[in-house]
C-alpha positions as CSV (number, residue, x, y, z in Angstrom):
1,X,116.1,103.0,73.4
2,X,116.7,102.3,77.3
3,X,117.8,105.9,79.4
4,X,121.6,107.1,79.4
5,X,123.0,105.5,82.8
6,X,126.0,108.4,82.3
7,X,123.4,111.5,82.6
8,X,121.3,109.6,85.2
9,X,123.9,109.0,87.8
10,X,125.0,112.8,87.5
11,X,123.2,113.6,90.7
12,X,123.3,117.2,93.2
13,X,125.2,117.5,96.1
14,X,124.2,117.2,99.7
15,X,123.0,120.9,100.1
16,X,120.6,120.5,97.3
17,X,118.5,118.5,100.1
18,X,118.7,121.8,102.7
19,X,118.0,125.2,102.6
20,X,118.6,128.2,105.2
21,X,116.2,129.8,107.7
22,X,116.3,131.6,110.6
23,X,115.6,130.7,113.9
24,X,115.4,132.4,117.7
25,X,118.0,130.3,120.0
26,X,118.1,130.5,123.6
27,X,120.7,129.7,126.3
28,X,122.0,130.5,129.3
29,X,123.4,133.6,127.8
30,X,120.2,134.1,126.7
31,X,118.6,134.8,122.8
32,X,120.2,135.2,119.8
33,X,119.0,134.9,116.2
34,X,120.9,132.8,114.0
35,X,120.6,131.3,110.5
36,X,121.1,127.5,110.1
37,X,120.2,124.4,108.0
38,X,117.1,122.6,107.6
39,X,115.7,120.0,105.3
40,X,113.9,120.6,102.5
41,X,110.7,118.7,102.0
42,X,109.1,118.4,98.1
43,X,106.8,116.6,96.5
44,X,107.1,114.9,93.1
45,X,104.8,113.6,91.1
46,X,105.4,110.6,89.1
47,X,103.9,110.1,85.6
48,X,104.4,106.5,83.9
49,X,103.3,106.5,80.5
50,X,101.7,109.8,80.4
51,X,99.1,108.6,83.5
52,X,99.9,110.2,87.1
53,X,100.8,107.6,88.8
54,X,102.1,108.9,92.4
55,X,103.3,111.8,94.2
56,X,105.9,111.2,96.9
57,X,107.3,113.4,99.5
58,X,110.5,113.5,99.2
59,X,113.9,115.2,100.2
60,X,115.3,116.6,96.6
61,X,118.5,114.9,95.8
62,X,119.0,111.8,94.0
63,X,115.5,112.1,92.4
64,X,116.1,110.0,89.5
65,X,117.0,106.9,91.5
66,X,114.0,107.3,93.8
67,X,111.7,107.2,91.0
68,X,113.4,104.0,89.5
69,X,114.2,102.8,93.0
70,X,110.3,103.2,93.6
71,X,108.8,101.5,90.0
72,X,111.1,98.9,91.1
73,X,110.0,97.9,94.3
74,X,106.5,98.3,93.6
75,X,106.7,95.9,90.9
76,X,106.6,98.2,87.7
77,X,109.5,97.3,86.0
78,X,111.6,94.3,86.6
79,X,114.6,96.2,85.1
80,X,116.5,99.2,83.5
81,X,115.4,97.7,80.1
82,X,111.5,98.3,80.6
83,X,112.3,102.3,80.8
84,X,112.6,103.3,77.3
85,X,112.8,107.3,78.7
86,X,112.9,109.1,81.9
87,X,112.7,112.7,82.3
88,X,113.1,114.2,86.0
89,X,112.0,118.3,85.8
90,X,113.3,119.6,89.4
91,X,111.7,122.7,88.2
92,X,107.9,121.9,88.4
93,X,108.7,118.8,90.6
94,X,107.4,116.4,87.9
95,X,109.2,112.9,86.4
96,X,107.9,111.5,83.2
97,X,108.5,107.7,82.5
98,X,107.8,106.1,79.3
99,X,107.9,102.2,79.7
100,X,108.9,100.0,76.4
101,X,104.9,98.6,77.4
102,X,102.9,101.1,75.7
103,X,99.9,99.6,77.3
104,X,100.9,98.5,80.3
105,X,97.9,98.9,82.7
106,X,99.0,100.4,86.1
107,X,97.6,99.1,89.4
108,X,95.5,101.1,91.5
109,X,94.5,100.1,94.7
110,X,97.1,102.0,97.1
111,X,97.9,101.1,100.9
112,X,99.2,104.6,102.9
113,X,101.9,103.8,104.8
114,X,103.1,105.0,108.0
115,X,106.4,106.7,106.5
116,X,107.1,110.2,106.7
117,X,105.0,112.7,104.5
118,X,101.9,110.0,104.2
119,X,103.8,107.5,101.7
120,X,102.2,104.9,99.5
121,X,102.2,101.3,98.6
122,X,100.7,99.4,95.9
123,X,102.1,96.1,96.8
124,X,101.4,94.1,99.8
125,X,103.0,91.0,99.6
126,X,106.5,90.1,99.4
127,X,109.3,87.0,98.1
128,X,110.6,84.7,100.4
129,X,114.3,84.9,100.5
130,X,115.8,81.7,100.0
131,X,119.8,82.6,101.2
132,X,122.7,81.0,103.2
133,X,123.7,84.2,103.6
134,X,125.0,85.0,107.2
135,X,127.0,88.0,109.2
136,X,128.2,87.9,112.7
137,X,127.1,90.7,115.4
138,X,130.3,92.4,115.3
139,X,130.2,92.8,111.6
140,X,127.0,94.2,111.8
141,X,127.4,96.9,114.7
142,X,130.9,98.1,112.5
143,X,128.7,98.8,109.6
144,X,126.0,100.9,111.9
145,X,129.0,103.0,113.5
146,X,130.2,103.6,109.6
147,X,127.0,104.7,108.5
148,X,126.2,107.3,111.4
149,X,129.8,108.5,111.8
150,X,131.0,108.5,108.2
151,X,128.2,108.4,105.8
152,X,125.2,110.8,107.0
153,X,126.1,113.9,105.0
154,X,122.9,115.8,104.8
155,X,122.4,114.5,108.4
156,X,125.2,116.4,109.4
157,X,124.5,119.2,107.8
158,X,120.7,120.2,108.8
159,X,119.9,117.0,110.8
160,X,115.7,116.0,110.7
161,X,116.3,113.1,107.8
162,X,116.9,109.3,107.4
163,X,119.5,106.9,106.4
164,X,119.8,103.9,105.1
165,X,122.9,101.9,103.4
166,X,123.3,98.8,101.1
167,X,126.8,96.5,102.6
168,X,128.2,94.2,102.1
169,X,129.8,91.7,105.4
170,X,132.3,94.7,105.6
171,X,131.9,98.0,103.7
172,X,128.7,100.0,103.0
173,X,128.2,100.3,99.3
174,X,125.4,102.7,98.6
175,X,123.6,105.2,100.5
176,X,121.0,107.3,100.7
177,X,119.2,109.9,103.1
178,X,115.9,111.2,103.0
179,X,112.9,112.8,104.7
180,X,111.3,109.4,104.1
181,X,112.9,106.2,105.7
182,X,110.9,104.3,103.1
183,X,112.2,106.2,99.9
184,X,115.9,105.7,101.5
185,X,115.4,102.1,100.3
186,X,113.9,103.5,96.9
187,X,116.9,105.9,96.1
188,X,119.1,102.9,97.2
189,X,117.3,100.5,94.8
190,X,117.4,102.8,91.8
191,X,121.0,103.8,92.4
192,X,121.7,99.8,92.1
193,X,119.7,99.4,88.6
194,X,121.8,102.3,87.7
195,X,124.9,100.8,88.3
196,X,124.0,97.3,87.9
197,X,125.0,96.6,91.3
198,X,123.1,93.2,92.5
199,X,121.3,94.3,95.8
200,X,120.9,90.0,96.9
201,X,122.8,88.6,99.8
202,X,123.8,91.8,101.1
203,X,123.1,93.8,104.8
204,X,120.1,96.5,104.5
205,X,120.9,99.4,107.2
206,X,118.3,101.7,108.4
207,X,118.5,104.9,110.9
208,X,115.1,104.7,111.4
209,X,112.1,102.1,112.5
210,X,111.5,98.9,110.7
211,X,107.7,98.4,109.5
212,X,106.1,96.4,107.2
213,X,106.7,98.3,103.6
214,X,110.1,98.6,104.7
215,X,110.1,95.2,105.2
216,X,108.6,93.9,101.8
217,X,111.2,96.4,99.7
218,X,113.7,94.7,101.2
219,X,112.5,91.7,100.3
220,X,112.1,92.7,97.0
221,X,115.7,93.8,97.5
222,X,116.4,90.0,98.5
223,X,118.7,91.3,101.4
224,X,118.3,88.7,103.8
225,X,119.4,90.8,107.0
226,X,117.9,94.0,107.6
227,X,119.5,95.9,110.4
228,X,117.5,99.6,112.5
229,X,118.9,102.0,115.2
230,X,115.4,101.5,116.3
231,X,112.5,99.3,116.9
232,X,110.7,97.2,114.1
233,X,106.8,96.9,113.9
234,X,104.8,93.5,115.1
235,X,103.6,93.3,111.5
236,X,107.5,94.1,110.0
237,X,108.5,91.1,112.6
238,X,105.9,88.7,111.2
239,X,107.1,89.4,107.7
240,X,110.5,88.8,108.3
241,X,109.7,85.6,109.8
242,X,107.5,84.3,107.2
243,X,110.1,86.4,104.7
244,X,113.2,84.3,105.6
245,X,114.7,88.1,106.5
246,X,117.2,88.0,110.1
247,X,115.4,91.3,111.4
248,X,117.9,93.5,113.8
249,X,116.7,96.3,115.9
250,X,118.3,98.6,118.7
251,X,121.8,98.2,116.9
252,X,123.9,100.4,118.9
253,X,127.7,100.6,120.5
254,X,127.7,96.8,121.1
255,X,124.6,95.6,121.3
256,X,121.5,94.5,119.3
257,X,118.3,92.8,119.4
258,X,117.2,90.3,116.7
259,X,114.2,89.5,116.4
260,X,113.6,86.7,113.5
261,X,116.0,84.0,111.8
262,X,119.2,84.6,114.4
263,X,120.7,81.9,112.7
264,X,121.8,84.5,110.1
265,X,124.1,86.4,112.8
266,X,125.2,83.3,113.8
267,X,123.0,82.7,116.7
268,X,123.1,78.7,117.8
269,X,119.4,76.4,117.3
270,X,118.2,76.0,120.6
């Protein structure tokens, strides 16, 4: 028996990722003591099939996509149907995952990445995406200025997080925000399985820079242009090269900067 979509999508609000403190502020009229909004910052620790697995810093909303989001893109499960239970406890910080493999042998060997809070990898190669999928530059900016004008609630609120967004040529479709840039593309995966929302051919947005894990979940994402407010790594730029991904950096007001398979934003062979 596969998990109940209906409970699983049931997720907290905005201010369940930020919490009060106060803080000493100073201006020309000089201090003042004032109570405002900052992120909160937790760990979880995964368990699949009664083995830990992984613990992930993480900004607490939207937990239960994270975890499938993250079993996903590191190759775990290829679907909703190997899950046959999921239990996240916000309580002790703990998510128990029961695969319809009883035996399945989990990998090992884990690469630290350079996201925020020291995140991990277990996969290190990625899919070529094989796509006529294409966008033009304006299309592309639009969905930026919709994503940091419209979309960023927790942003708004305490500032200090991520965002990233699943579009589509026109409309953002799913987002997510996070202390992590990388577990942004997590929560946005496991949302999708939820909702049996098909993450291929579509535009994968990102408020913060581009590296190389970022770059192989969105190929296992098969989104074929990945677009960053900021700059993407060397390695993330030979990946997306070799990937078949249109890599867009510095996508602001109205410009941008691509940086592999311009064809895909409609840029003419020279």
């Amino acid at each position: 028996m596969g998990i109940h979509v209906e409970d699983a999508i049931d997720v907290p609000d905005a201010k369940s990722g930020a919490t009060d403190v106060l803080c000493d502020r100073f201006s020309e009229d000089g201090w003042v003591r004032t109570s405002v909004h900052v992120p909160v910052e937790a760990r979880l620790t995964v368990y699949v099939n009664l083995q830990e697995f992984v613990t992930i810093q993480c900004t607490p909303e939207k937990l239960n996509f994270l975890v499938l989001g993250f079993l996903y893109s590191e190759g775990i499960i290829s679907g909703i149907g190997d899950i046959l239970s999921m239990r996240v406890c916000e309580d002790d910080n703990t998510a128990d995952v029961r695969l319809s493999k009883a035996d399945y042998k989990l990998p090992t060997q884990r690469t630290l990445t350079s996201g925020c809070g020291g995140g991990a990898t277990f996969k290190t190669e990625g899919e070529r995406i094989d796509s006529d999928f294409a966008v033009t530059p304006k299309s592309v900016l639009s969905l930026m200025k919709q994503l940091l004008q419209e979309q960023m609630e927790l942003y708004q609120l305490s500032g200090g997080l991520h965002a990233s967004a699943l579009a589509d040529a026109e409309n953002l479709l799913v987002v997510a925000e996070d202390i992590g840039r990388h577990n942004t593309l997590d929560k946005i995966q496991g949302e999708c399985l939820m909702r049996g929302l098909s993450t291929r051919d579509r535009v994968l947005m990102s408020t913060g820079r581009v590296s190389s894990e970022m770059l192989l979940k969105a190929a296992r994402m098969q989104t074929p242009v990945v677009v960053s407010r900021h700059s993407p790594t060397g390695t993330a730029v030979s990946l997306a090269r070799d990937l078949g991904i249109a890599l867009v950096g510095y996508a602001r007001g109205n410009r941008l900067s691509v940086y592999s398979h311009a064809e895909r934003l409609g840029r003419p062979a020279s």
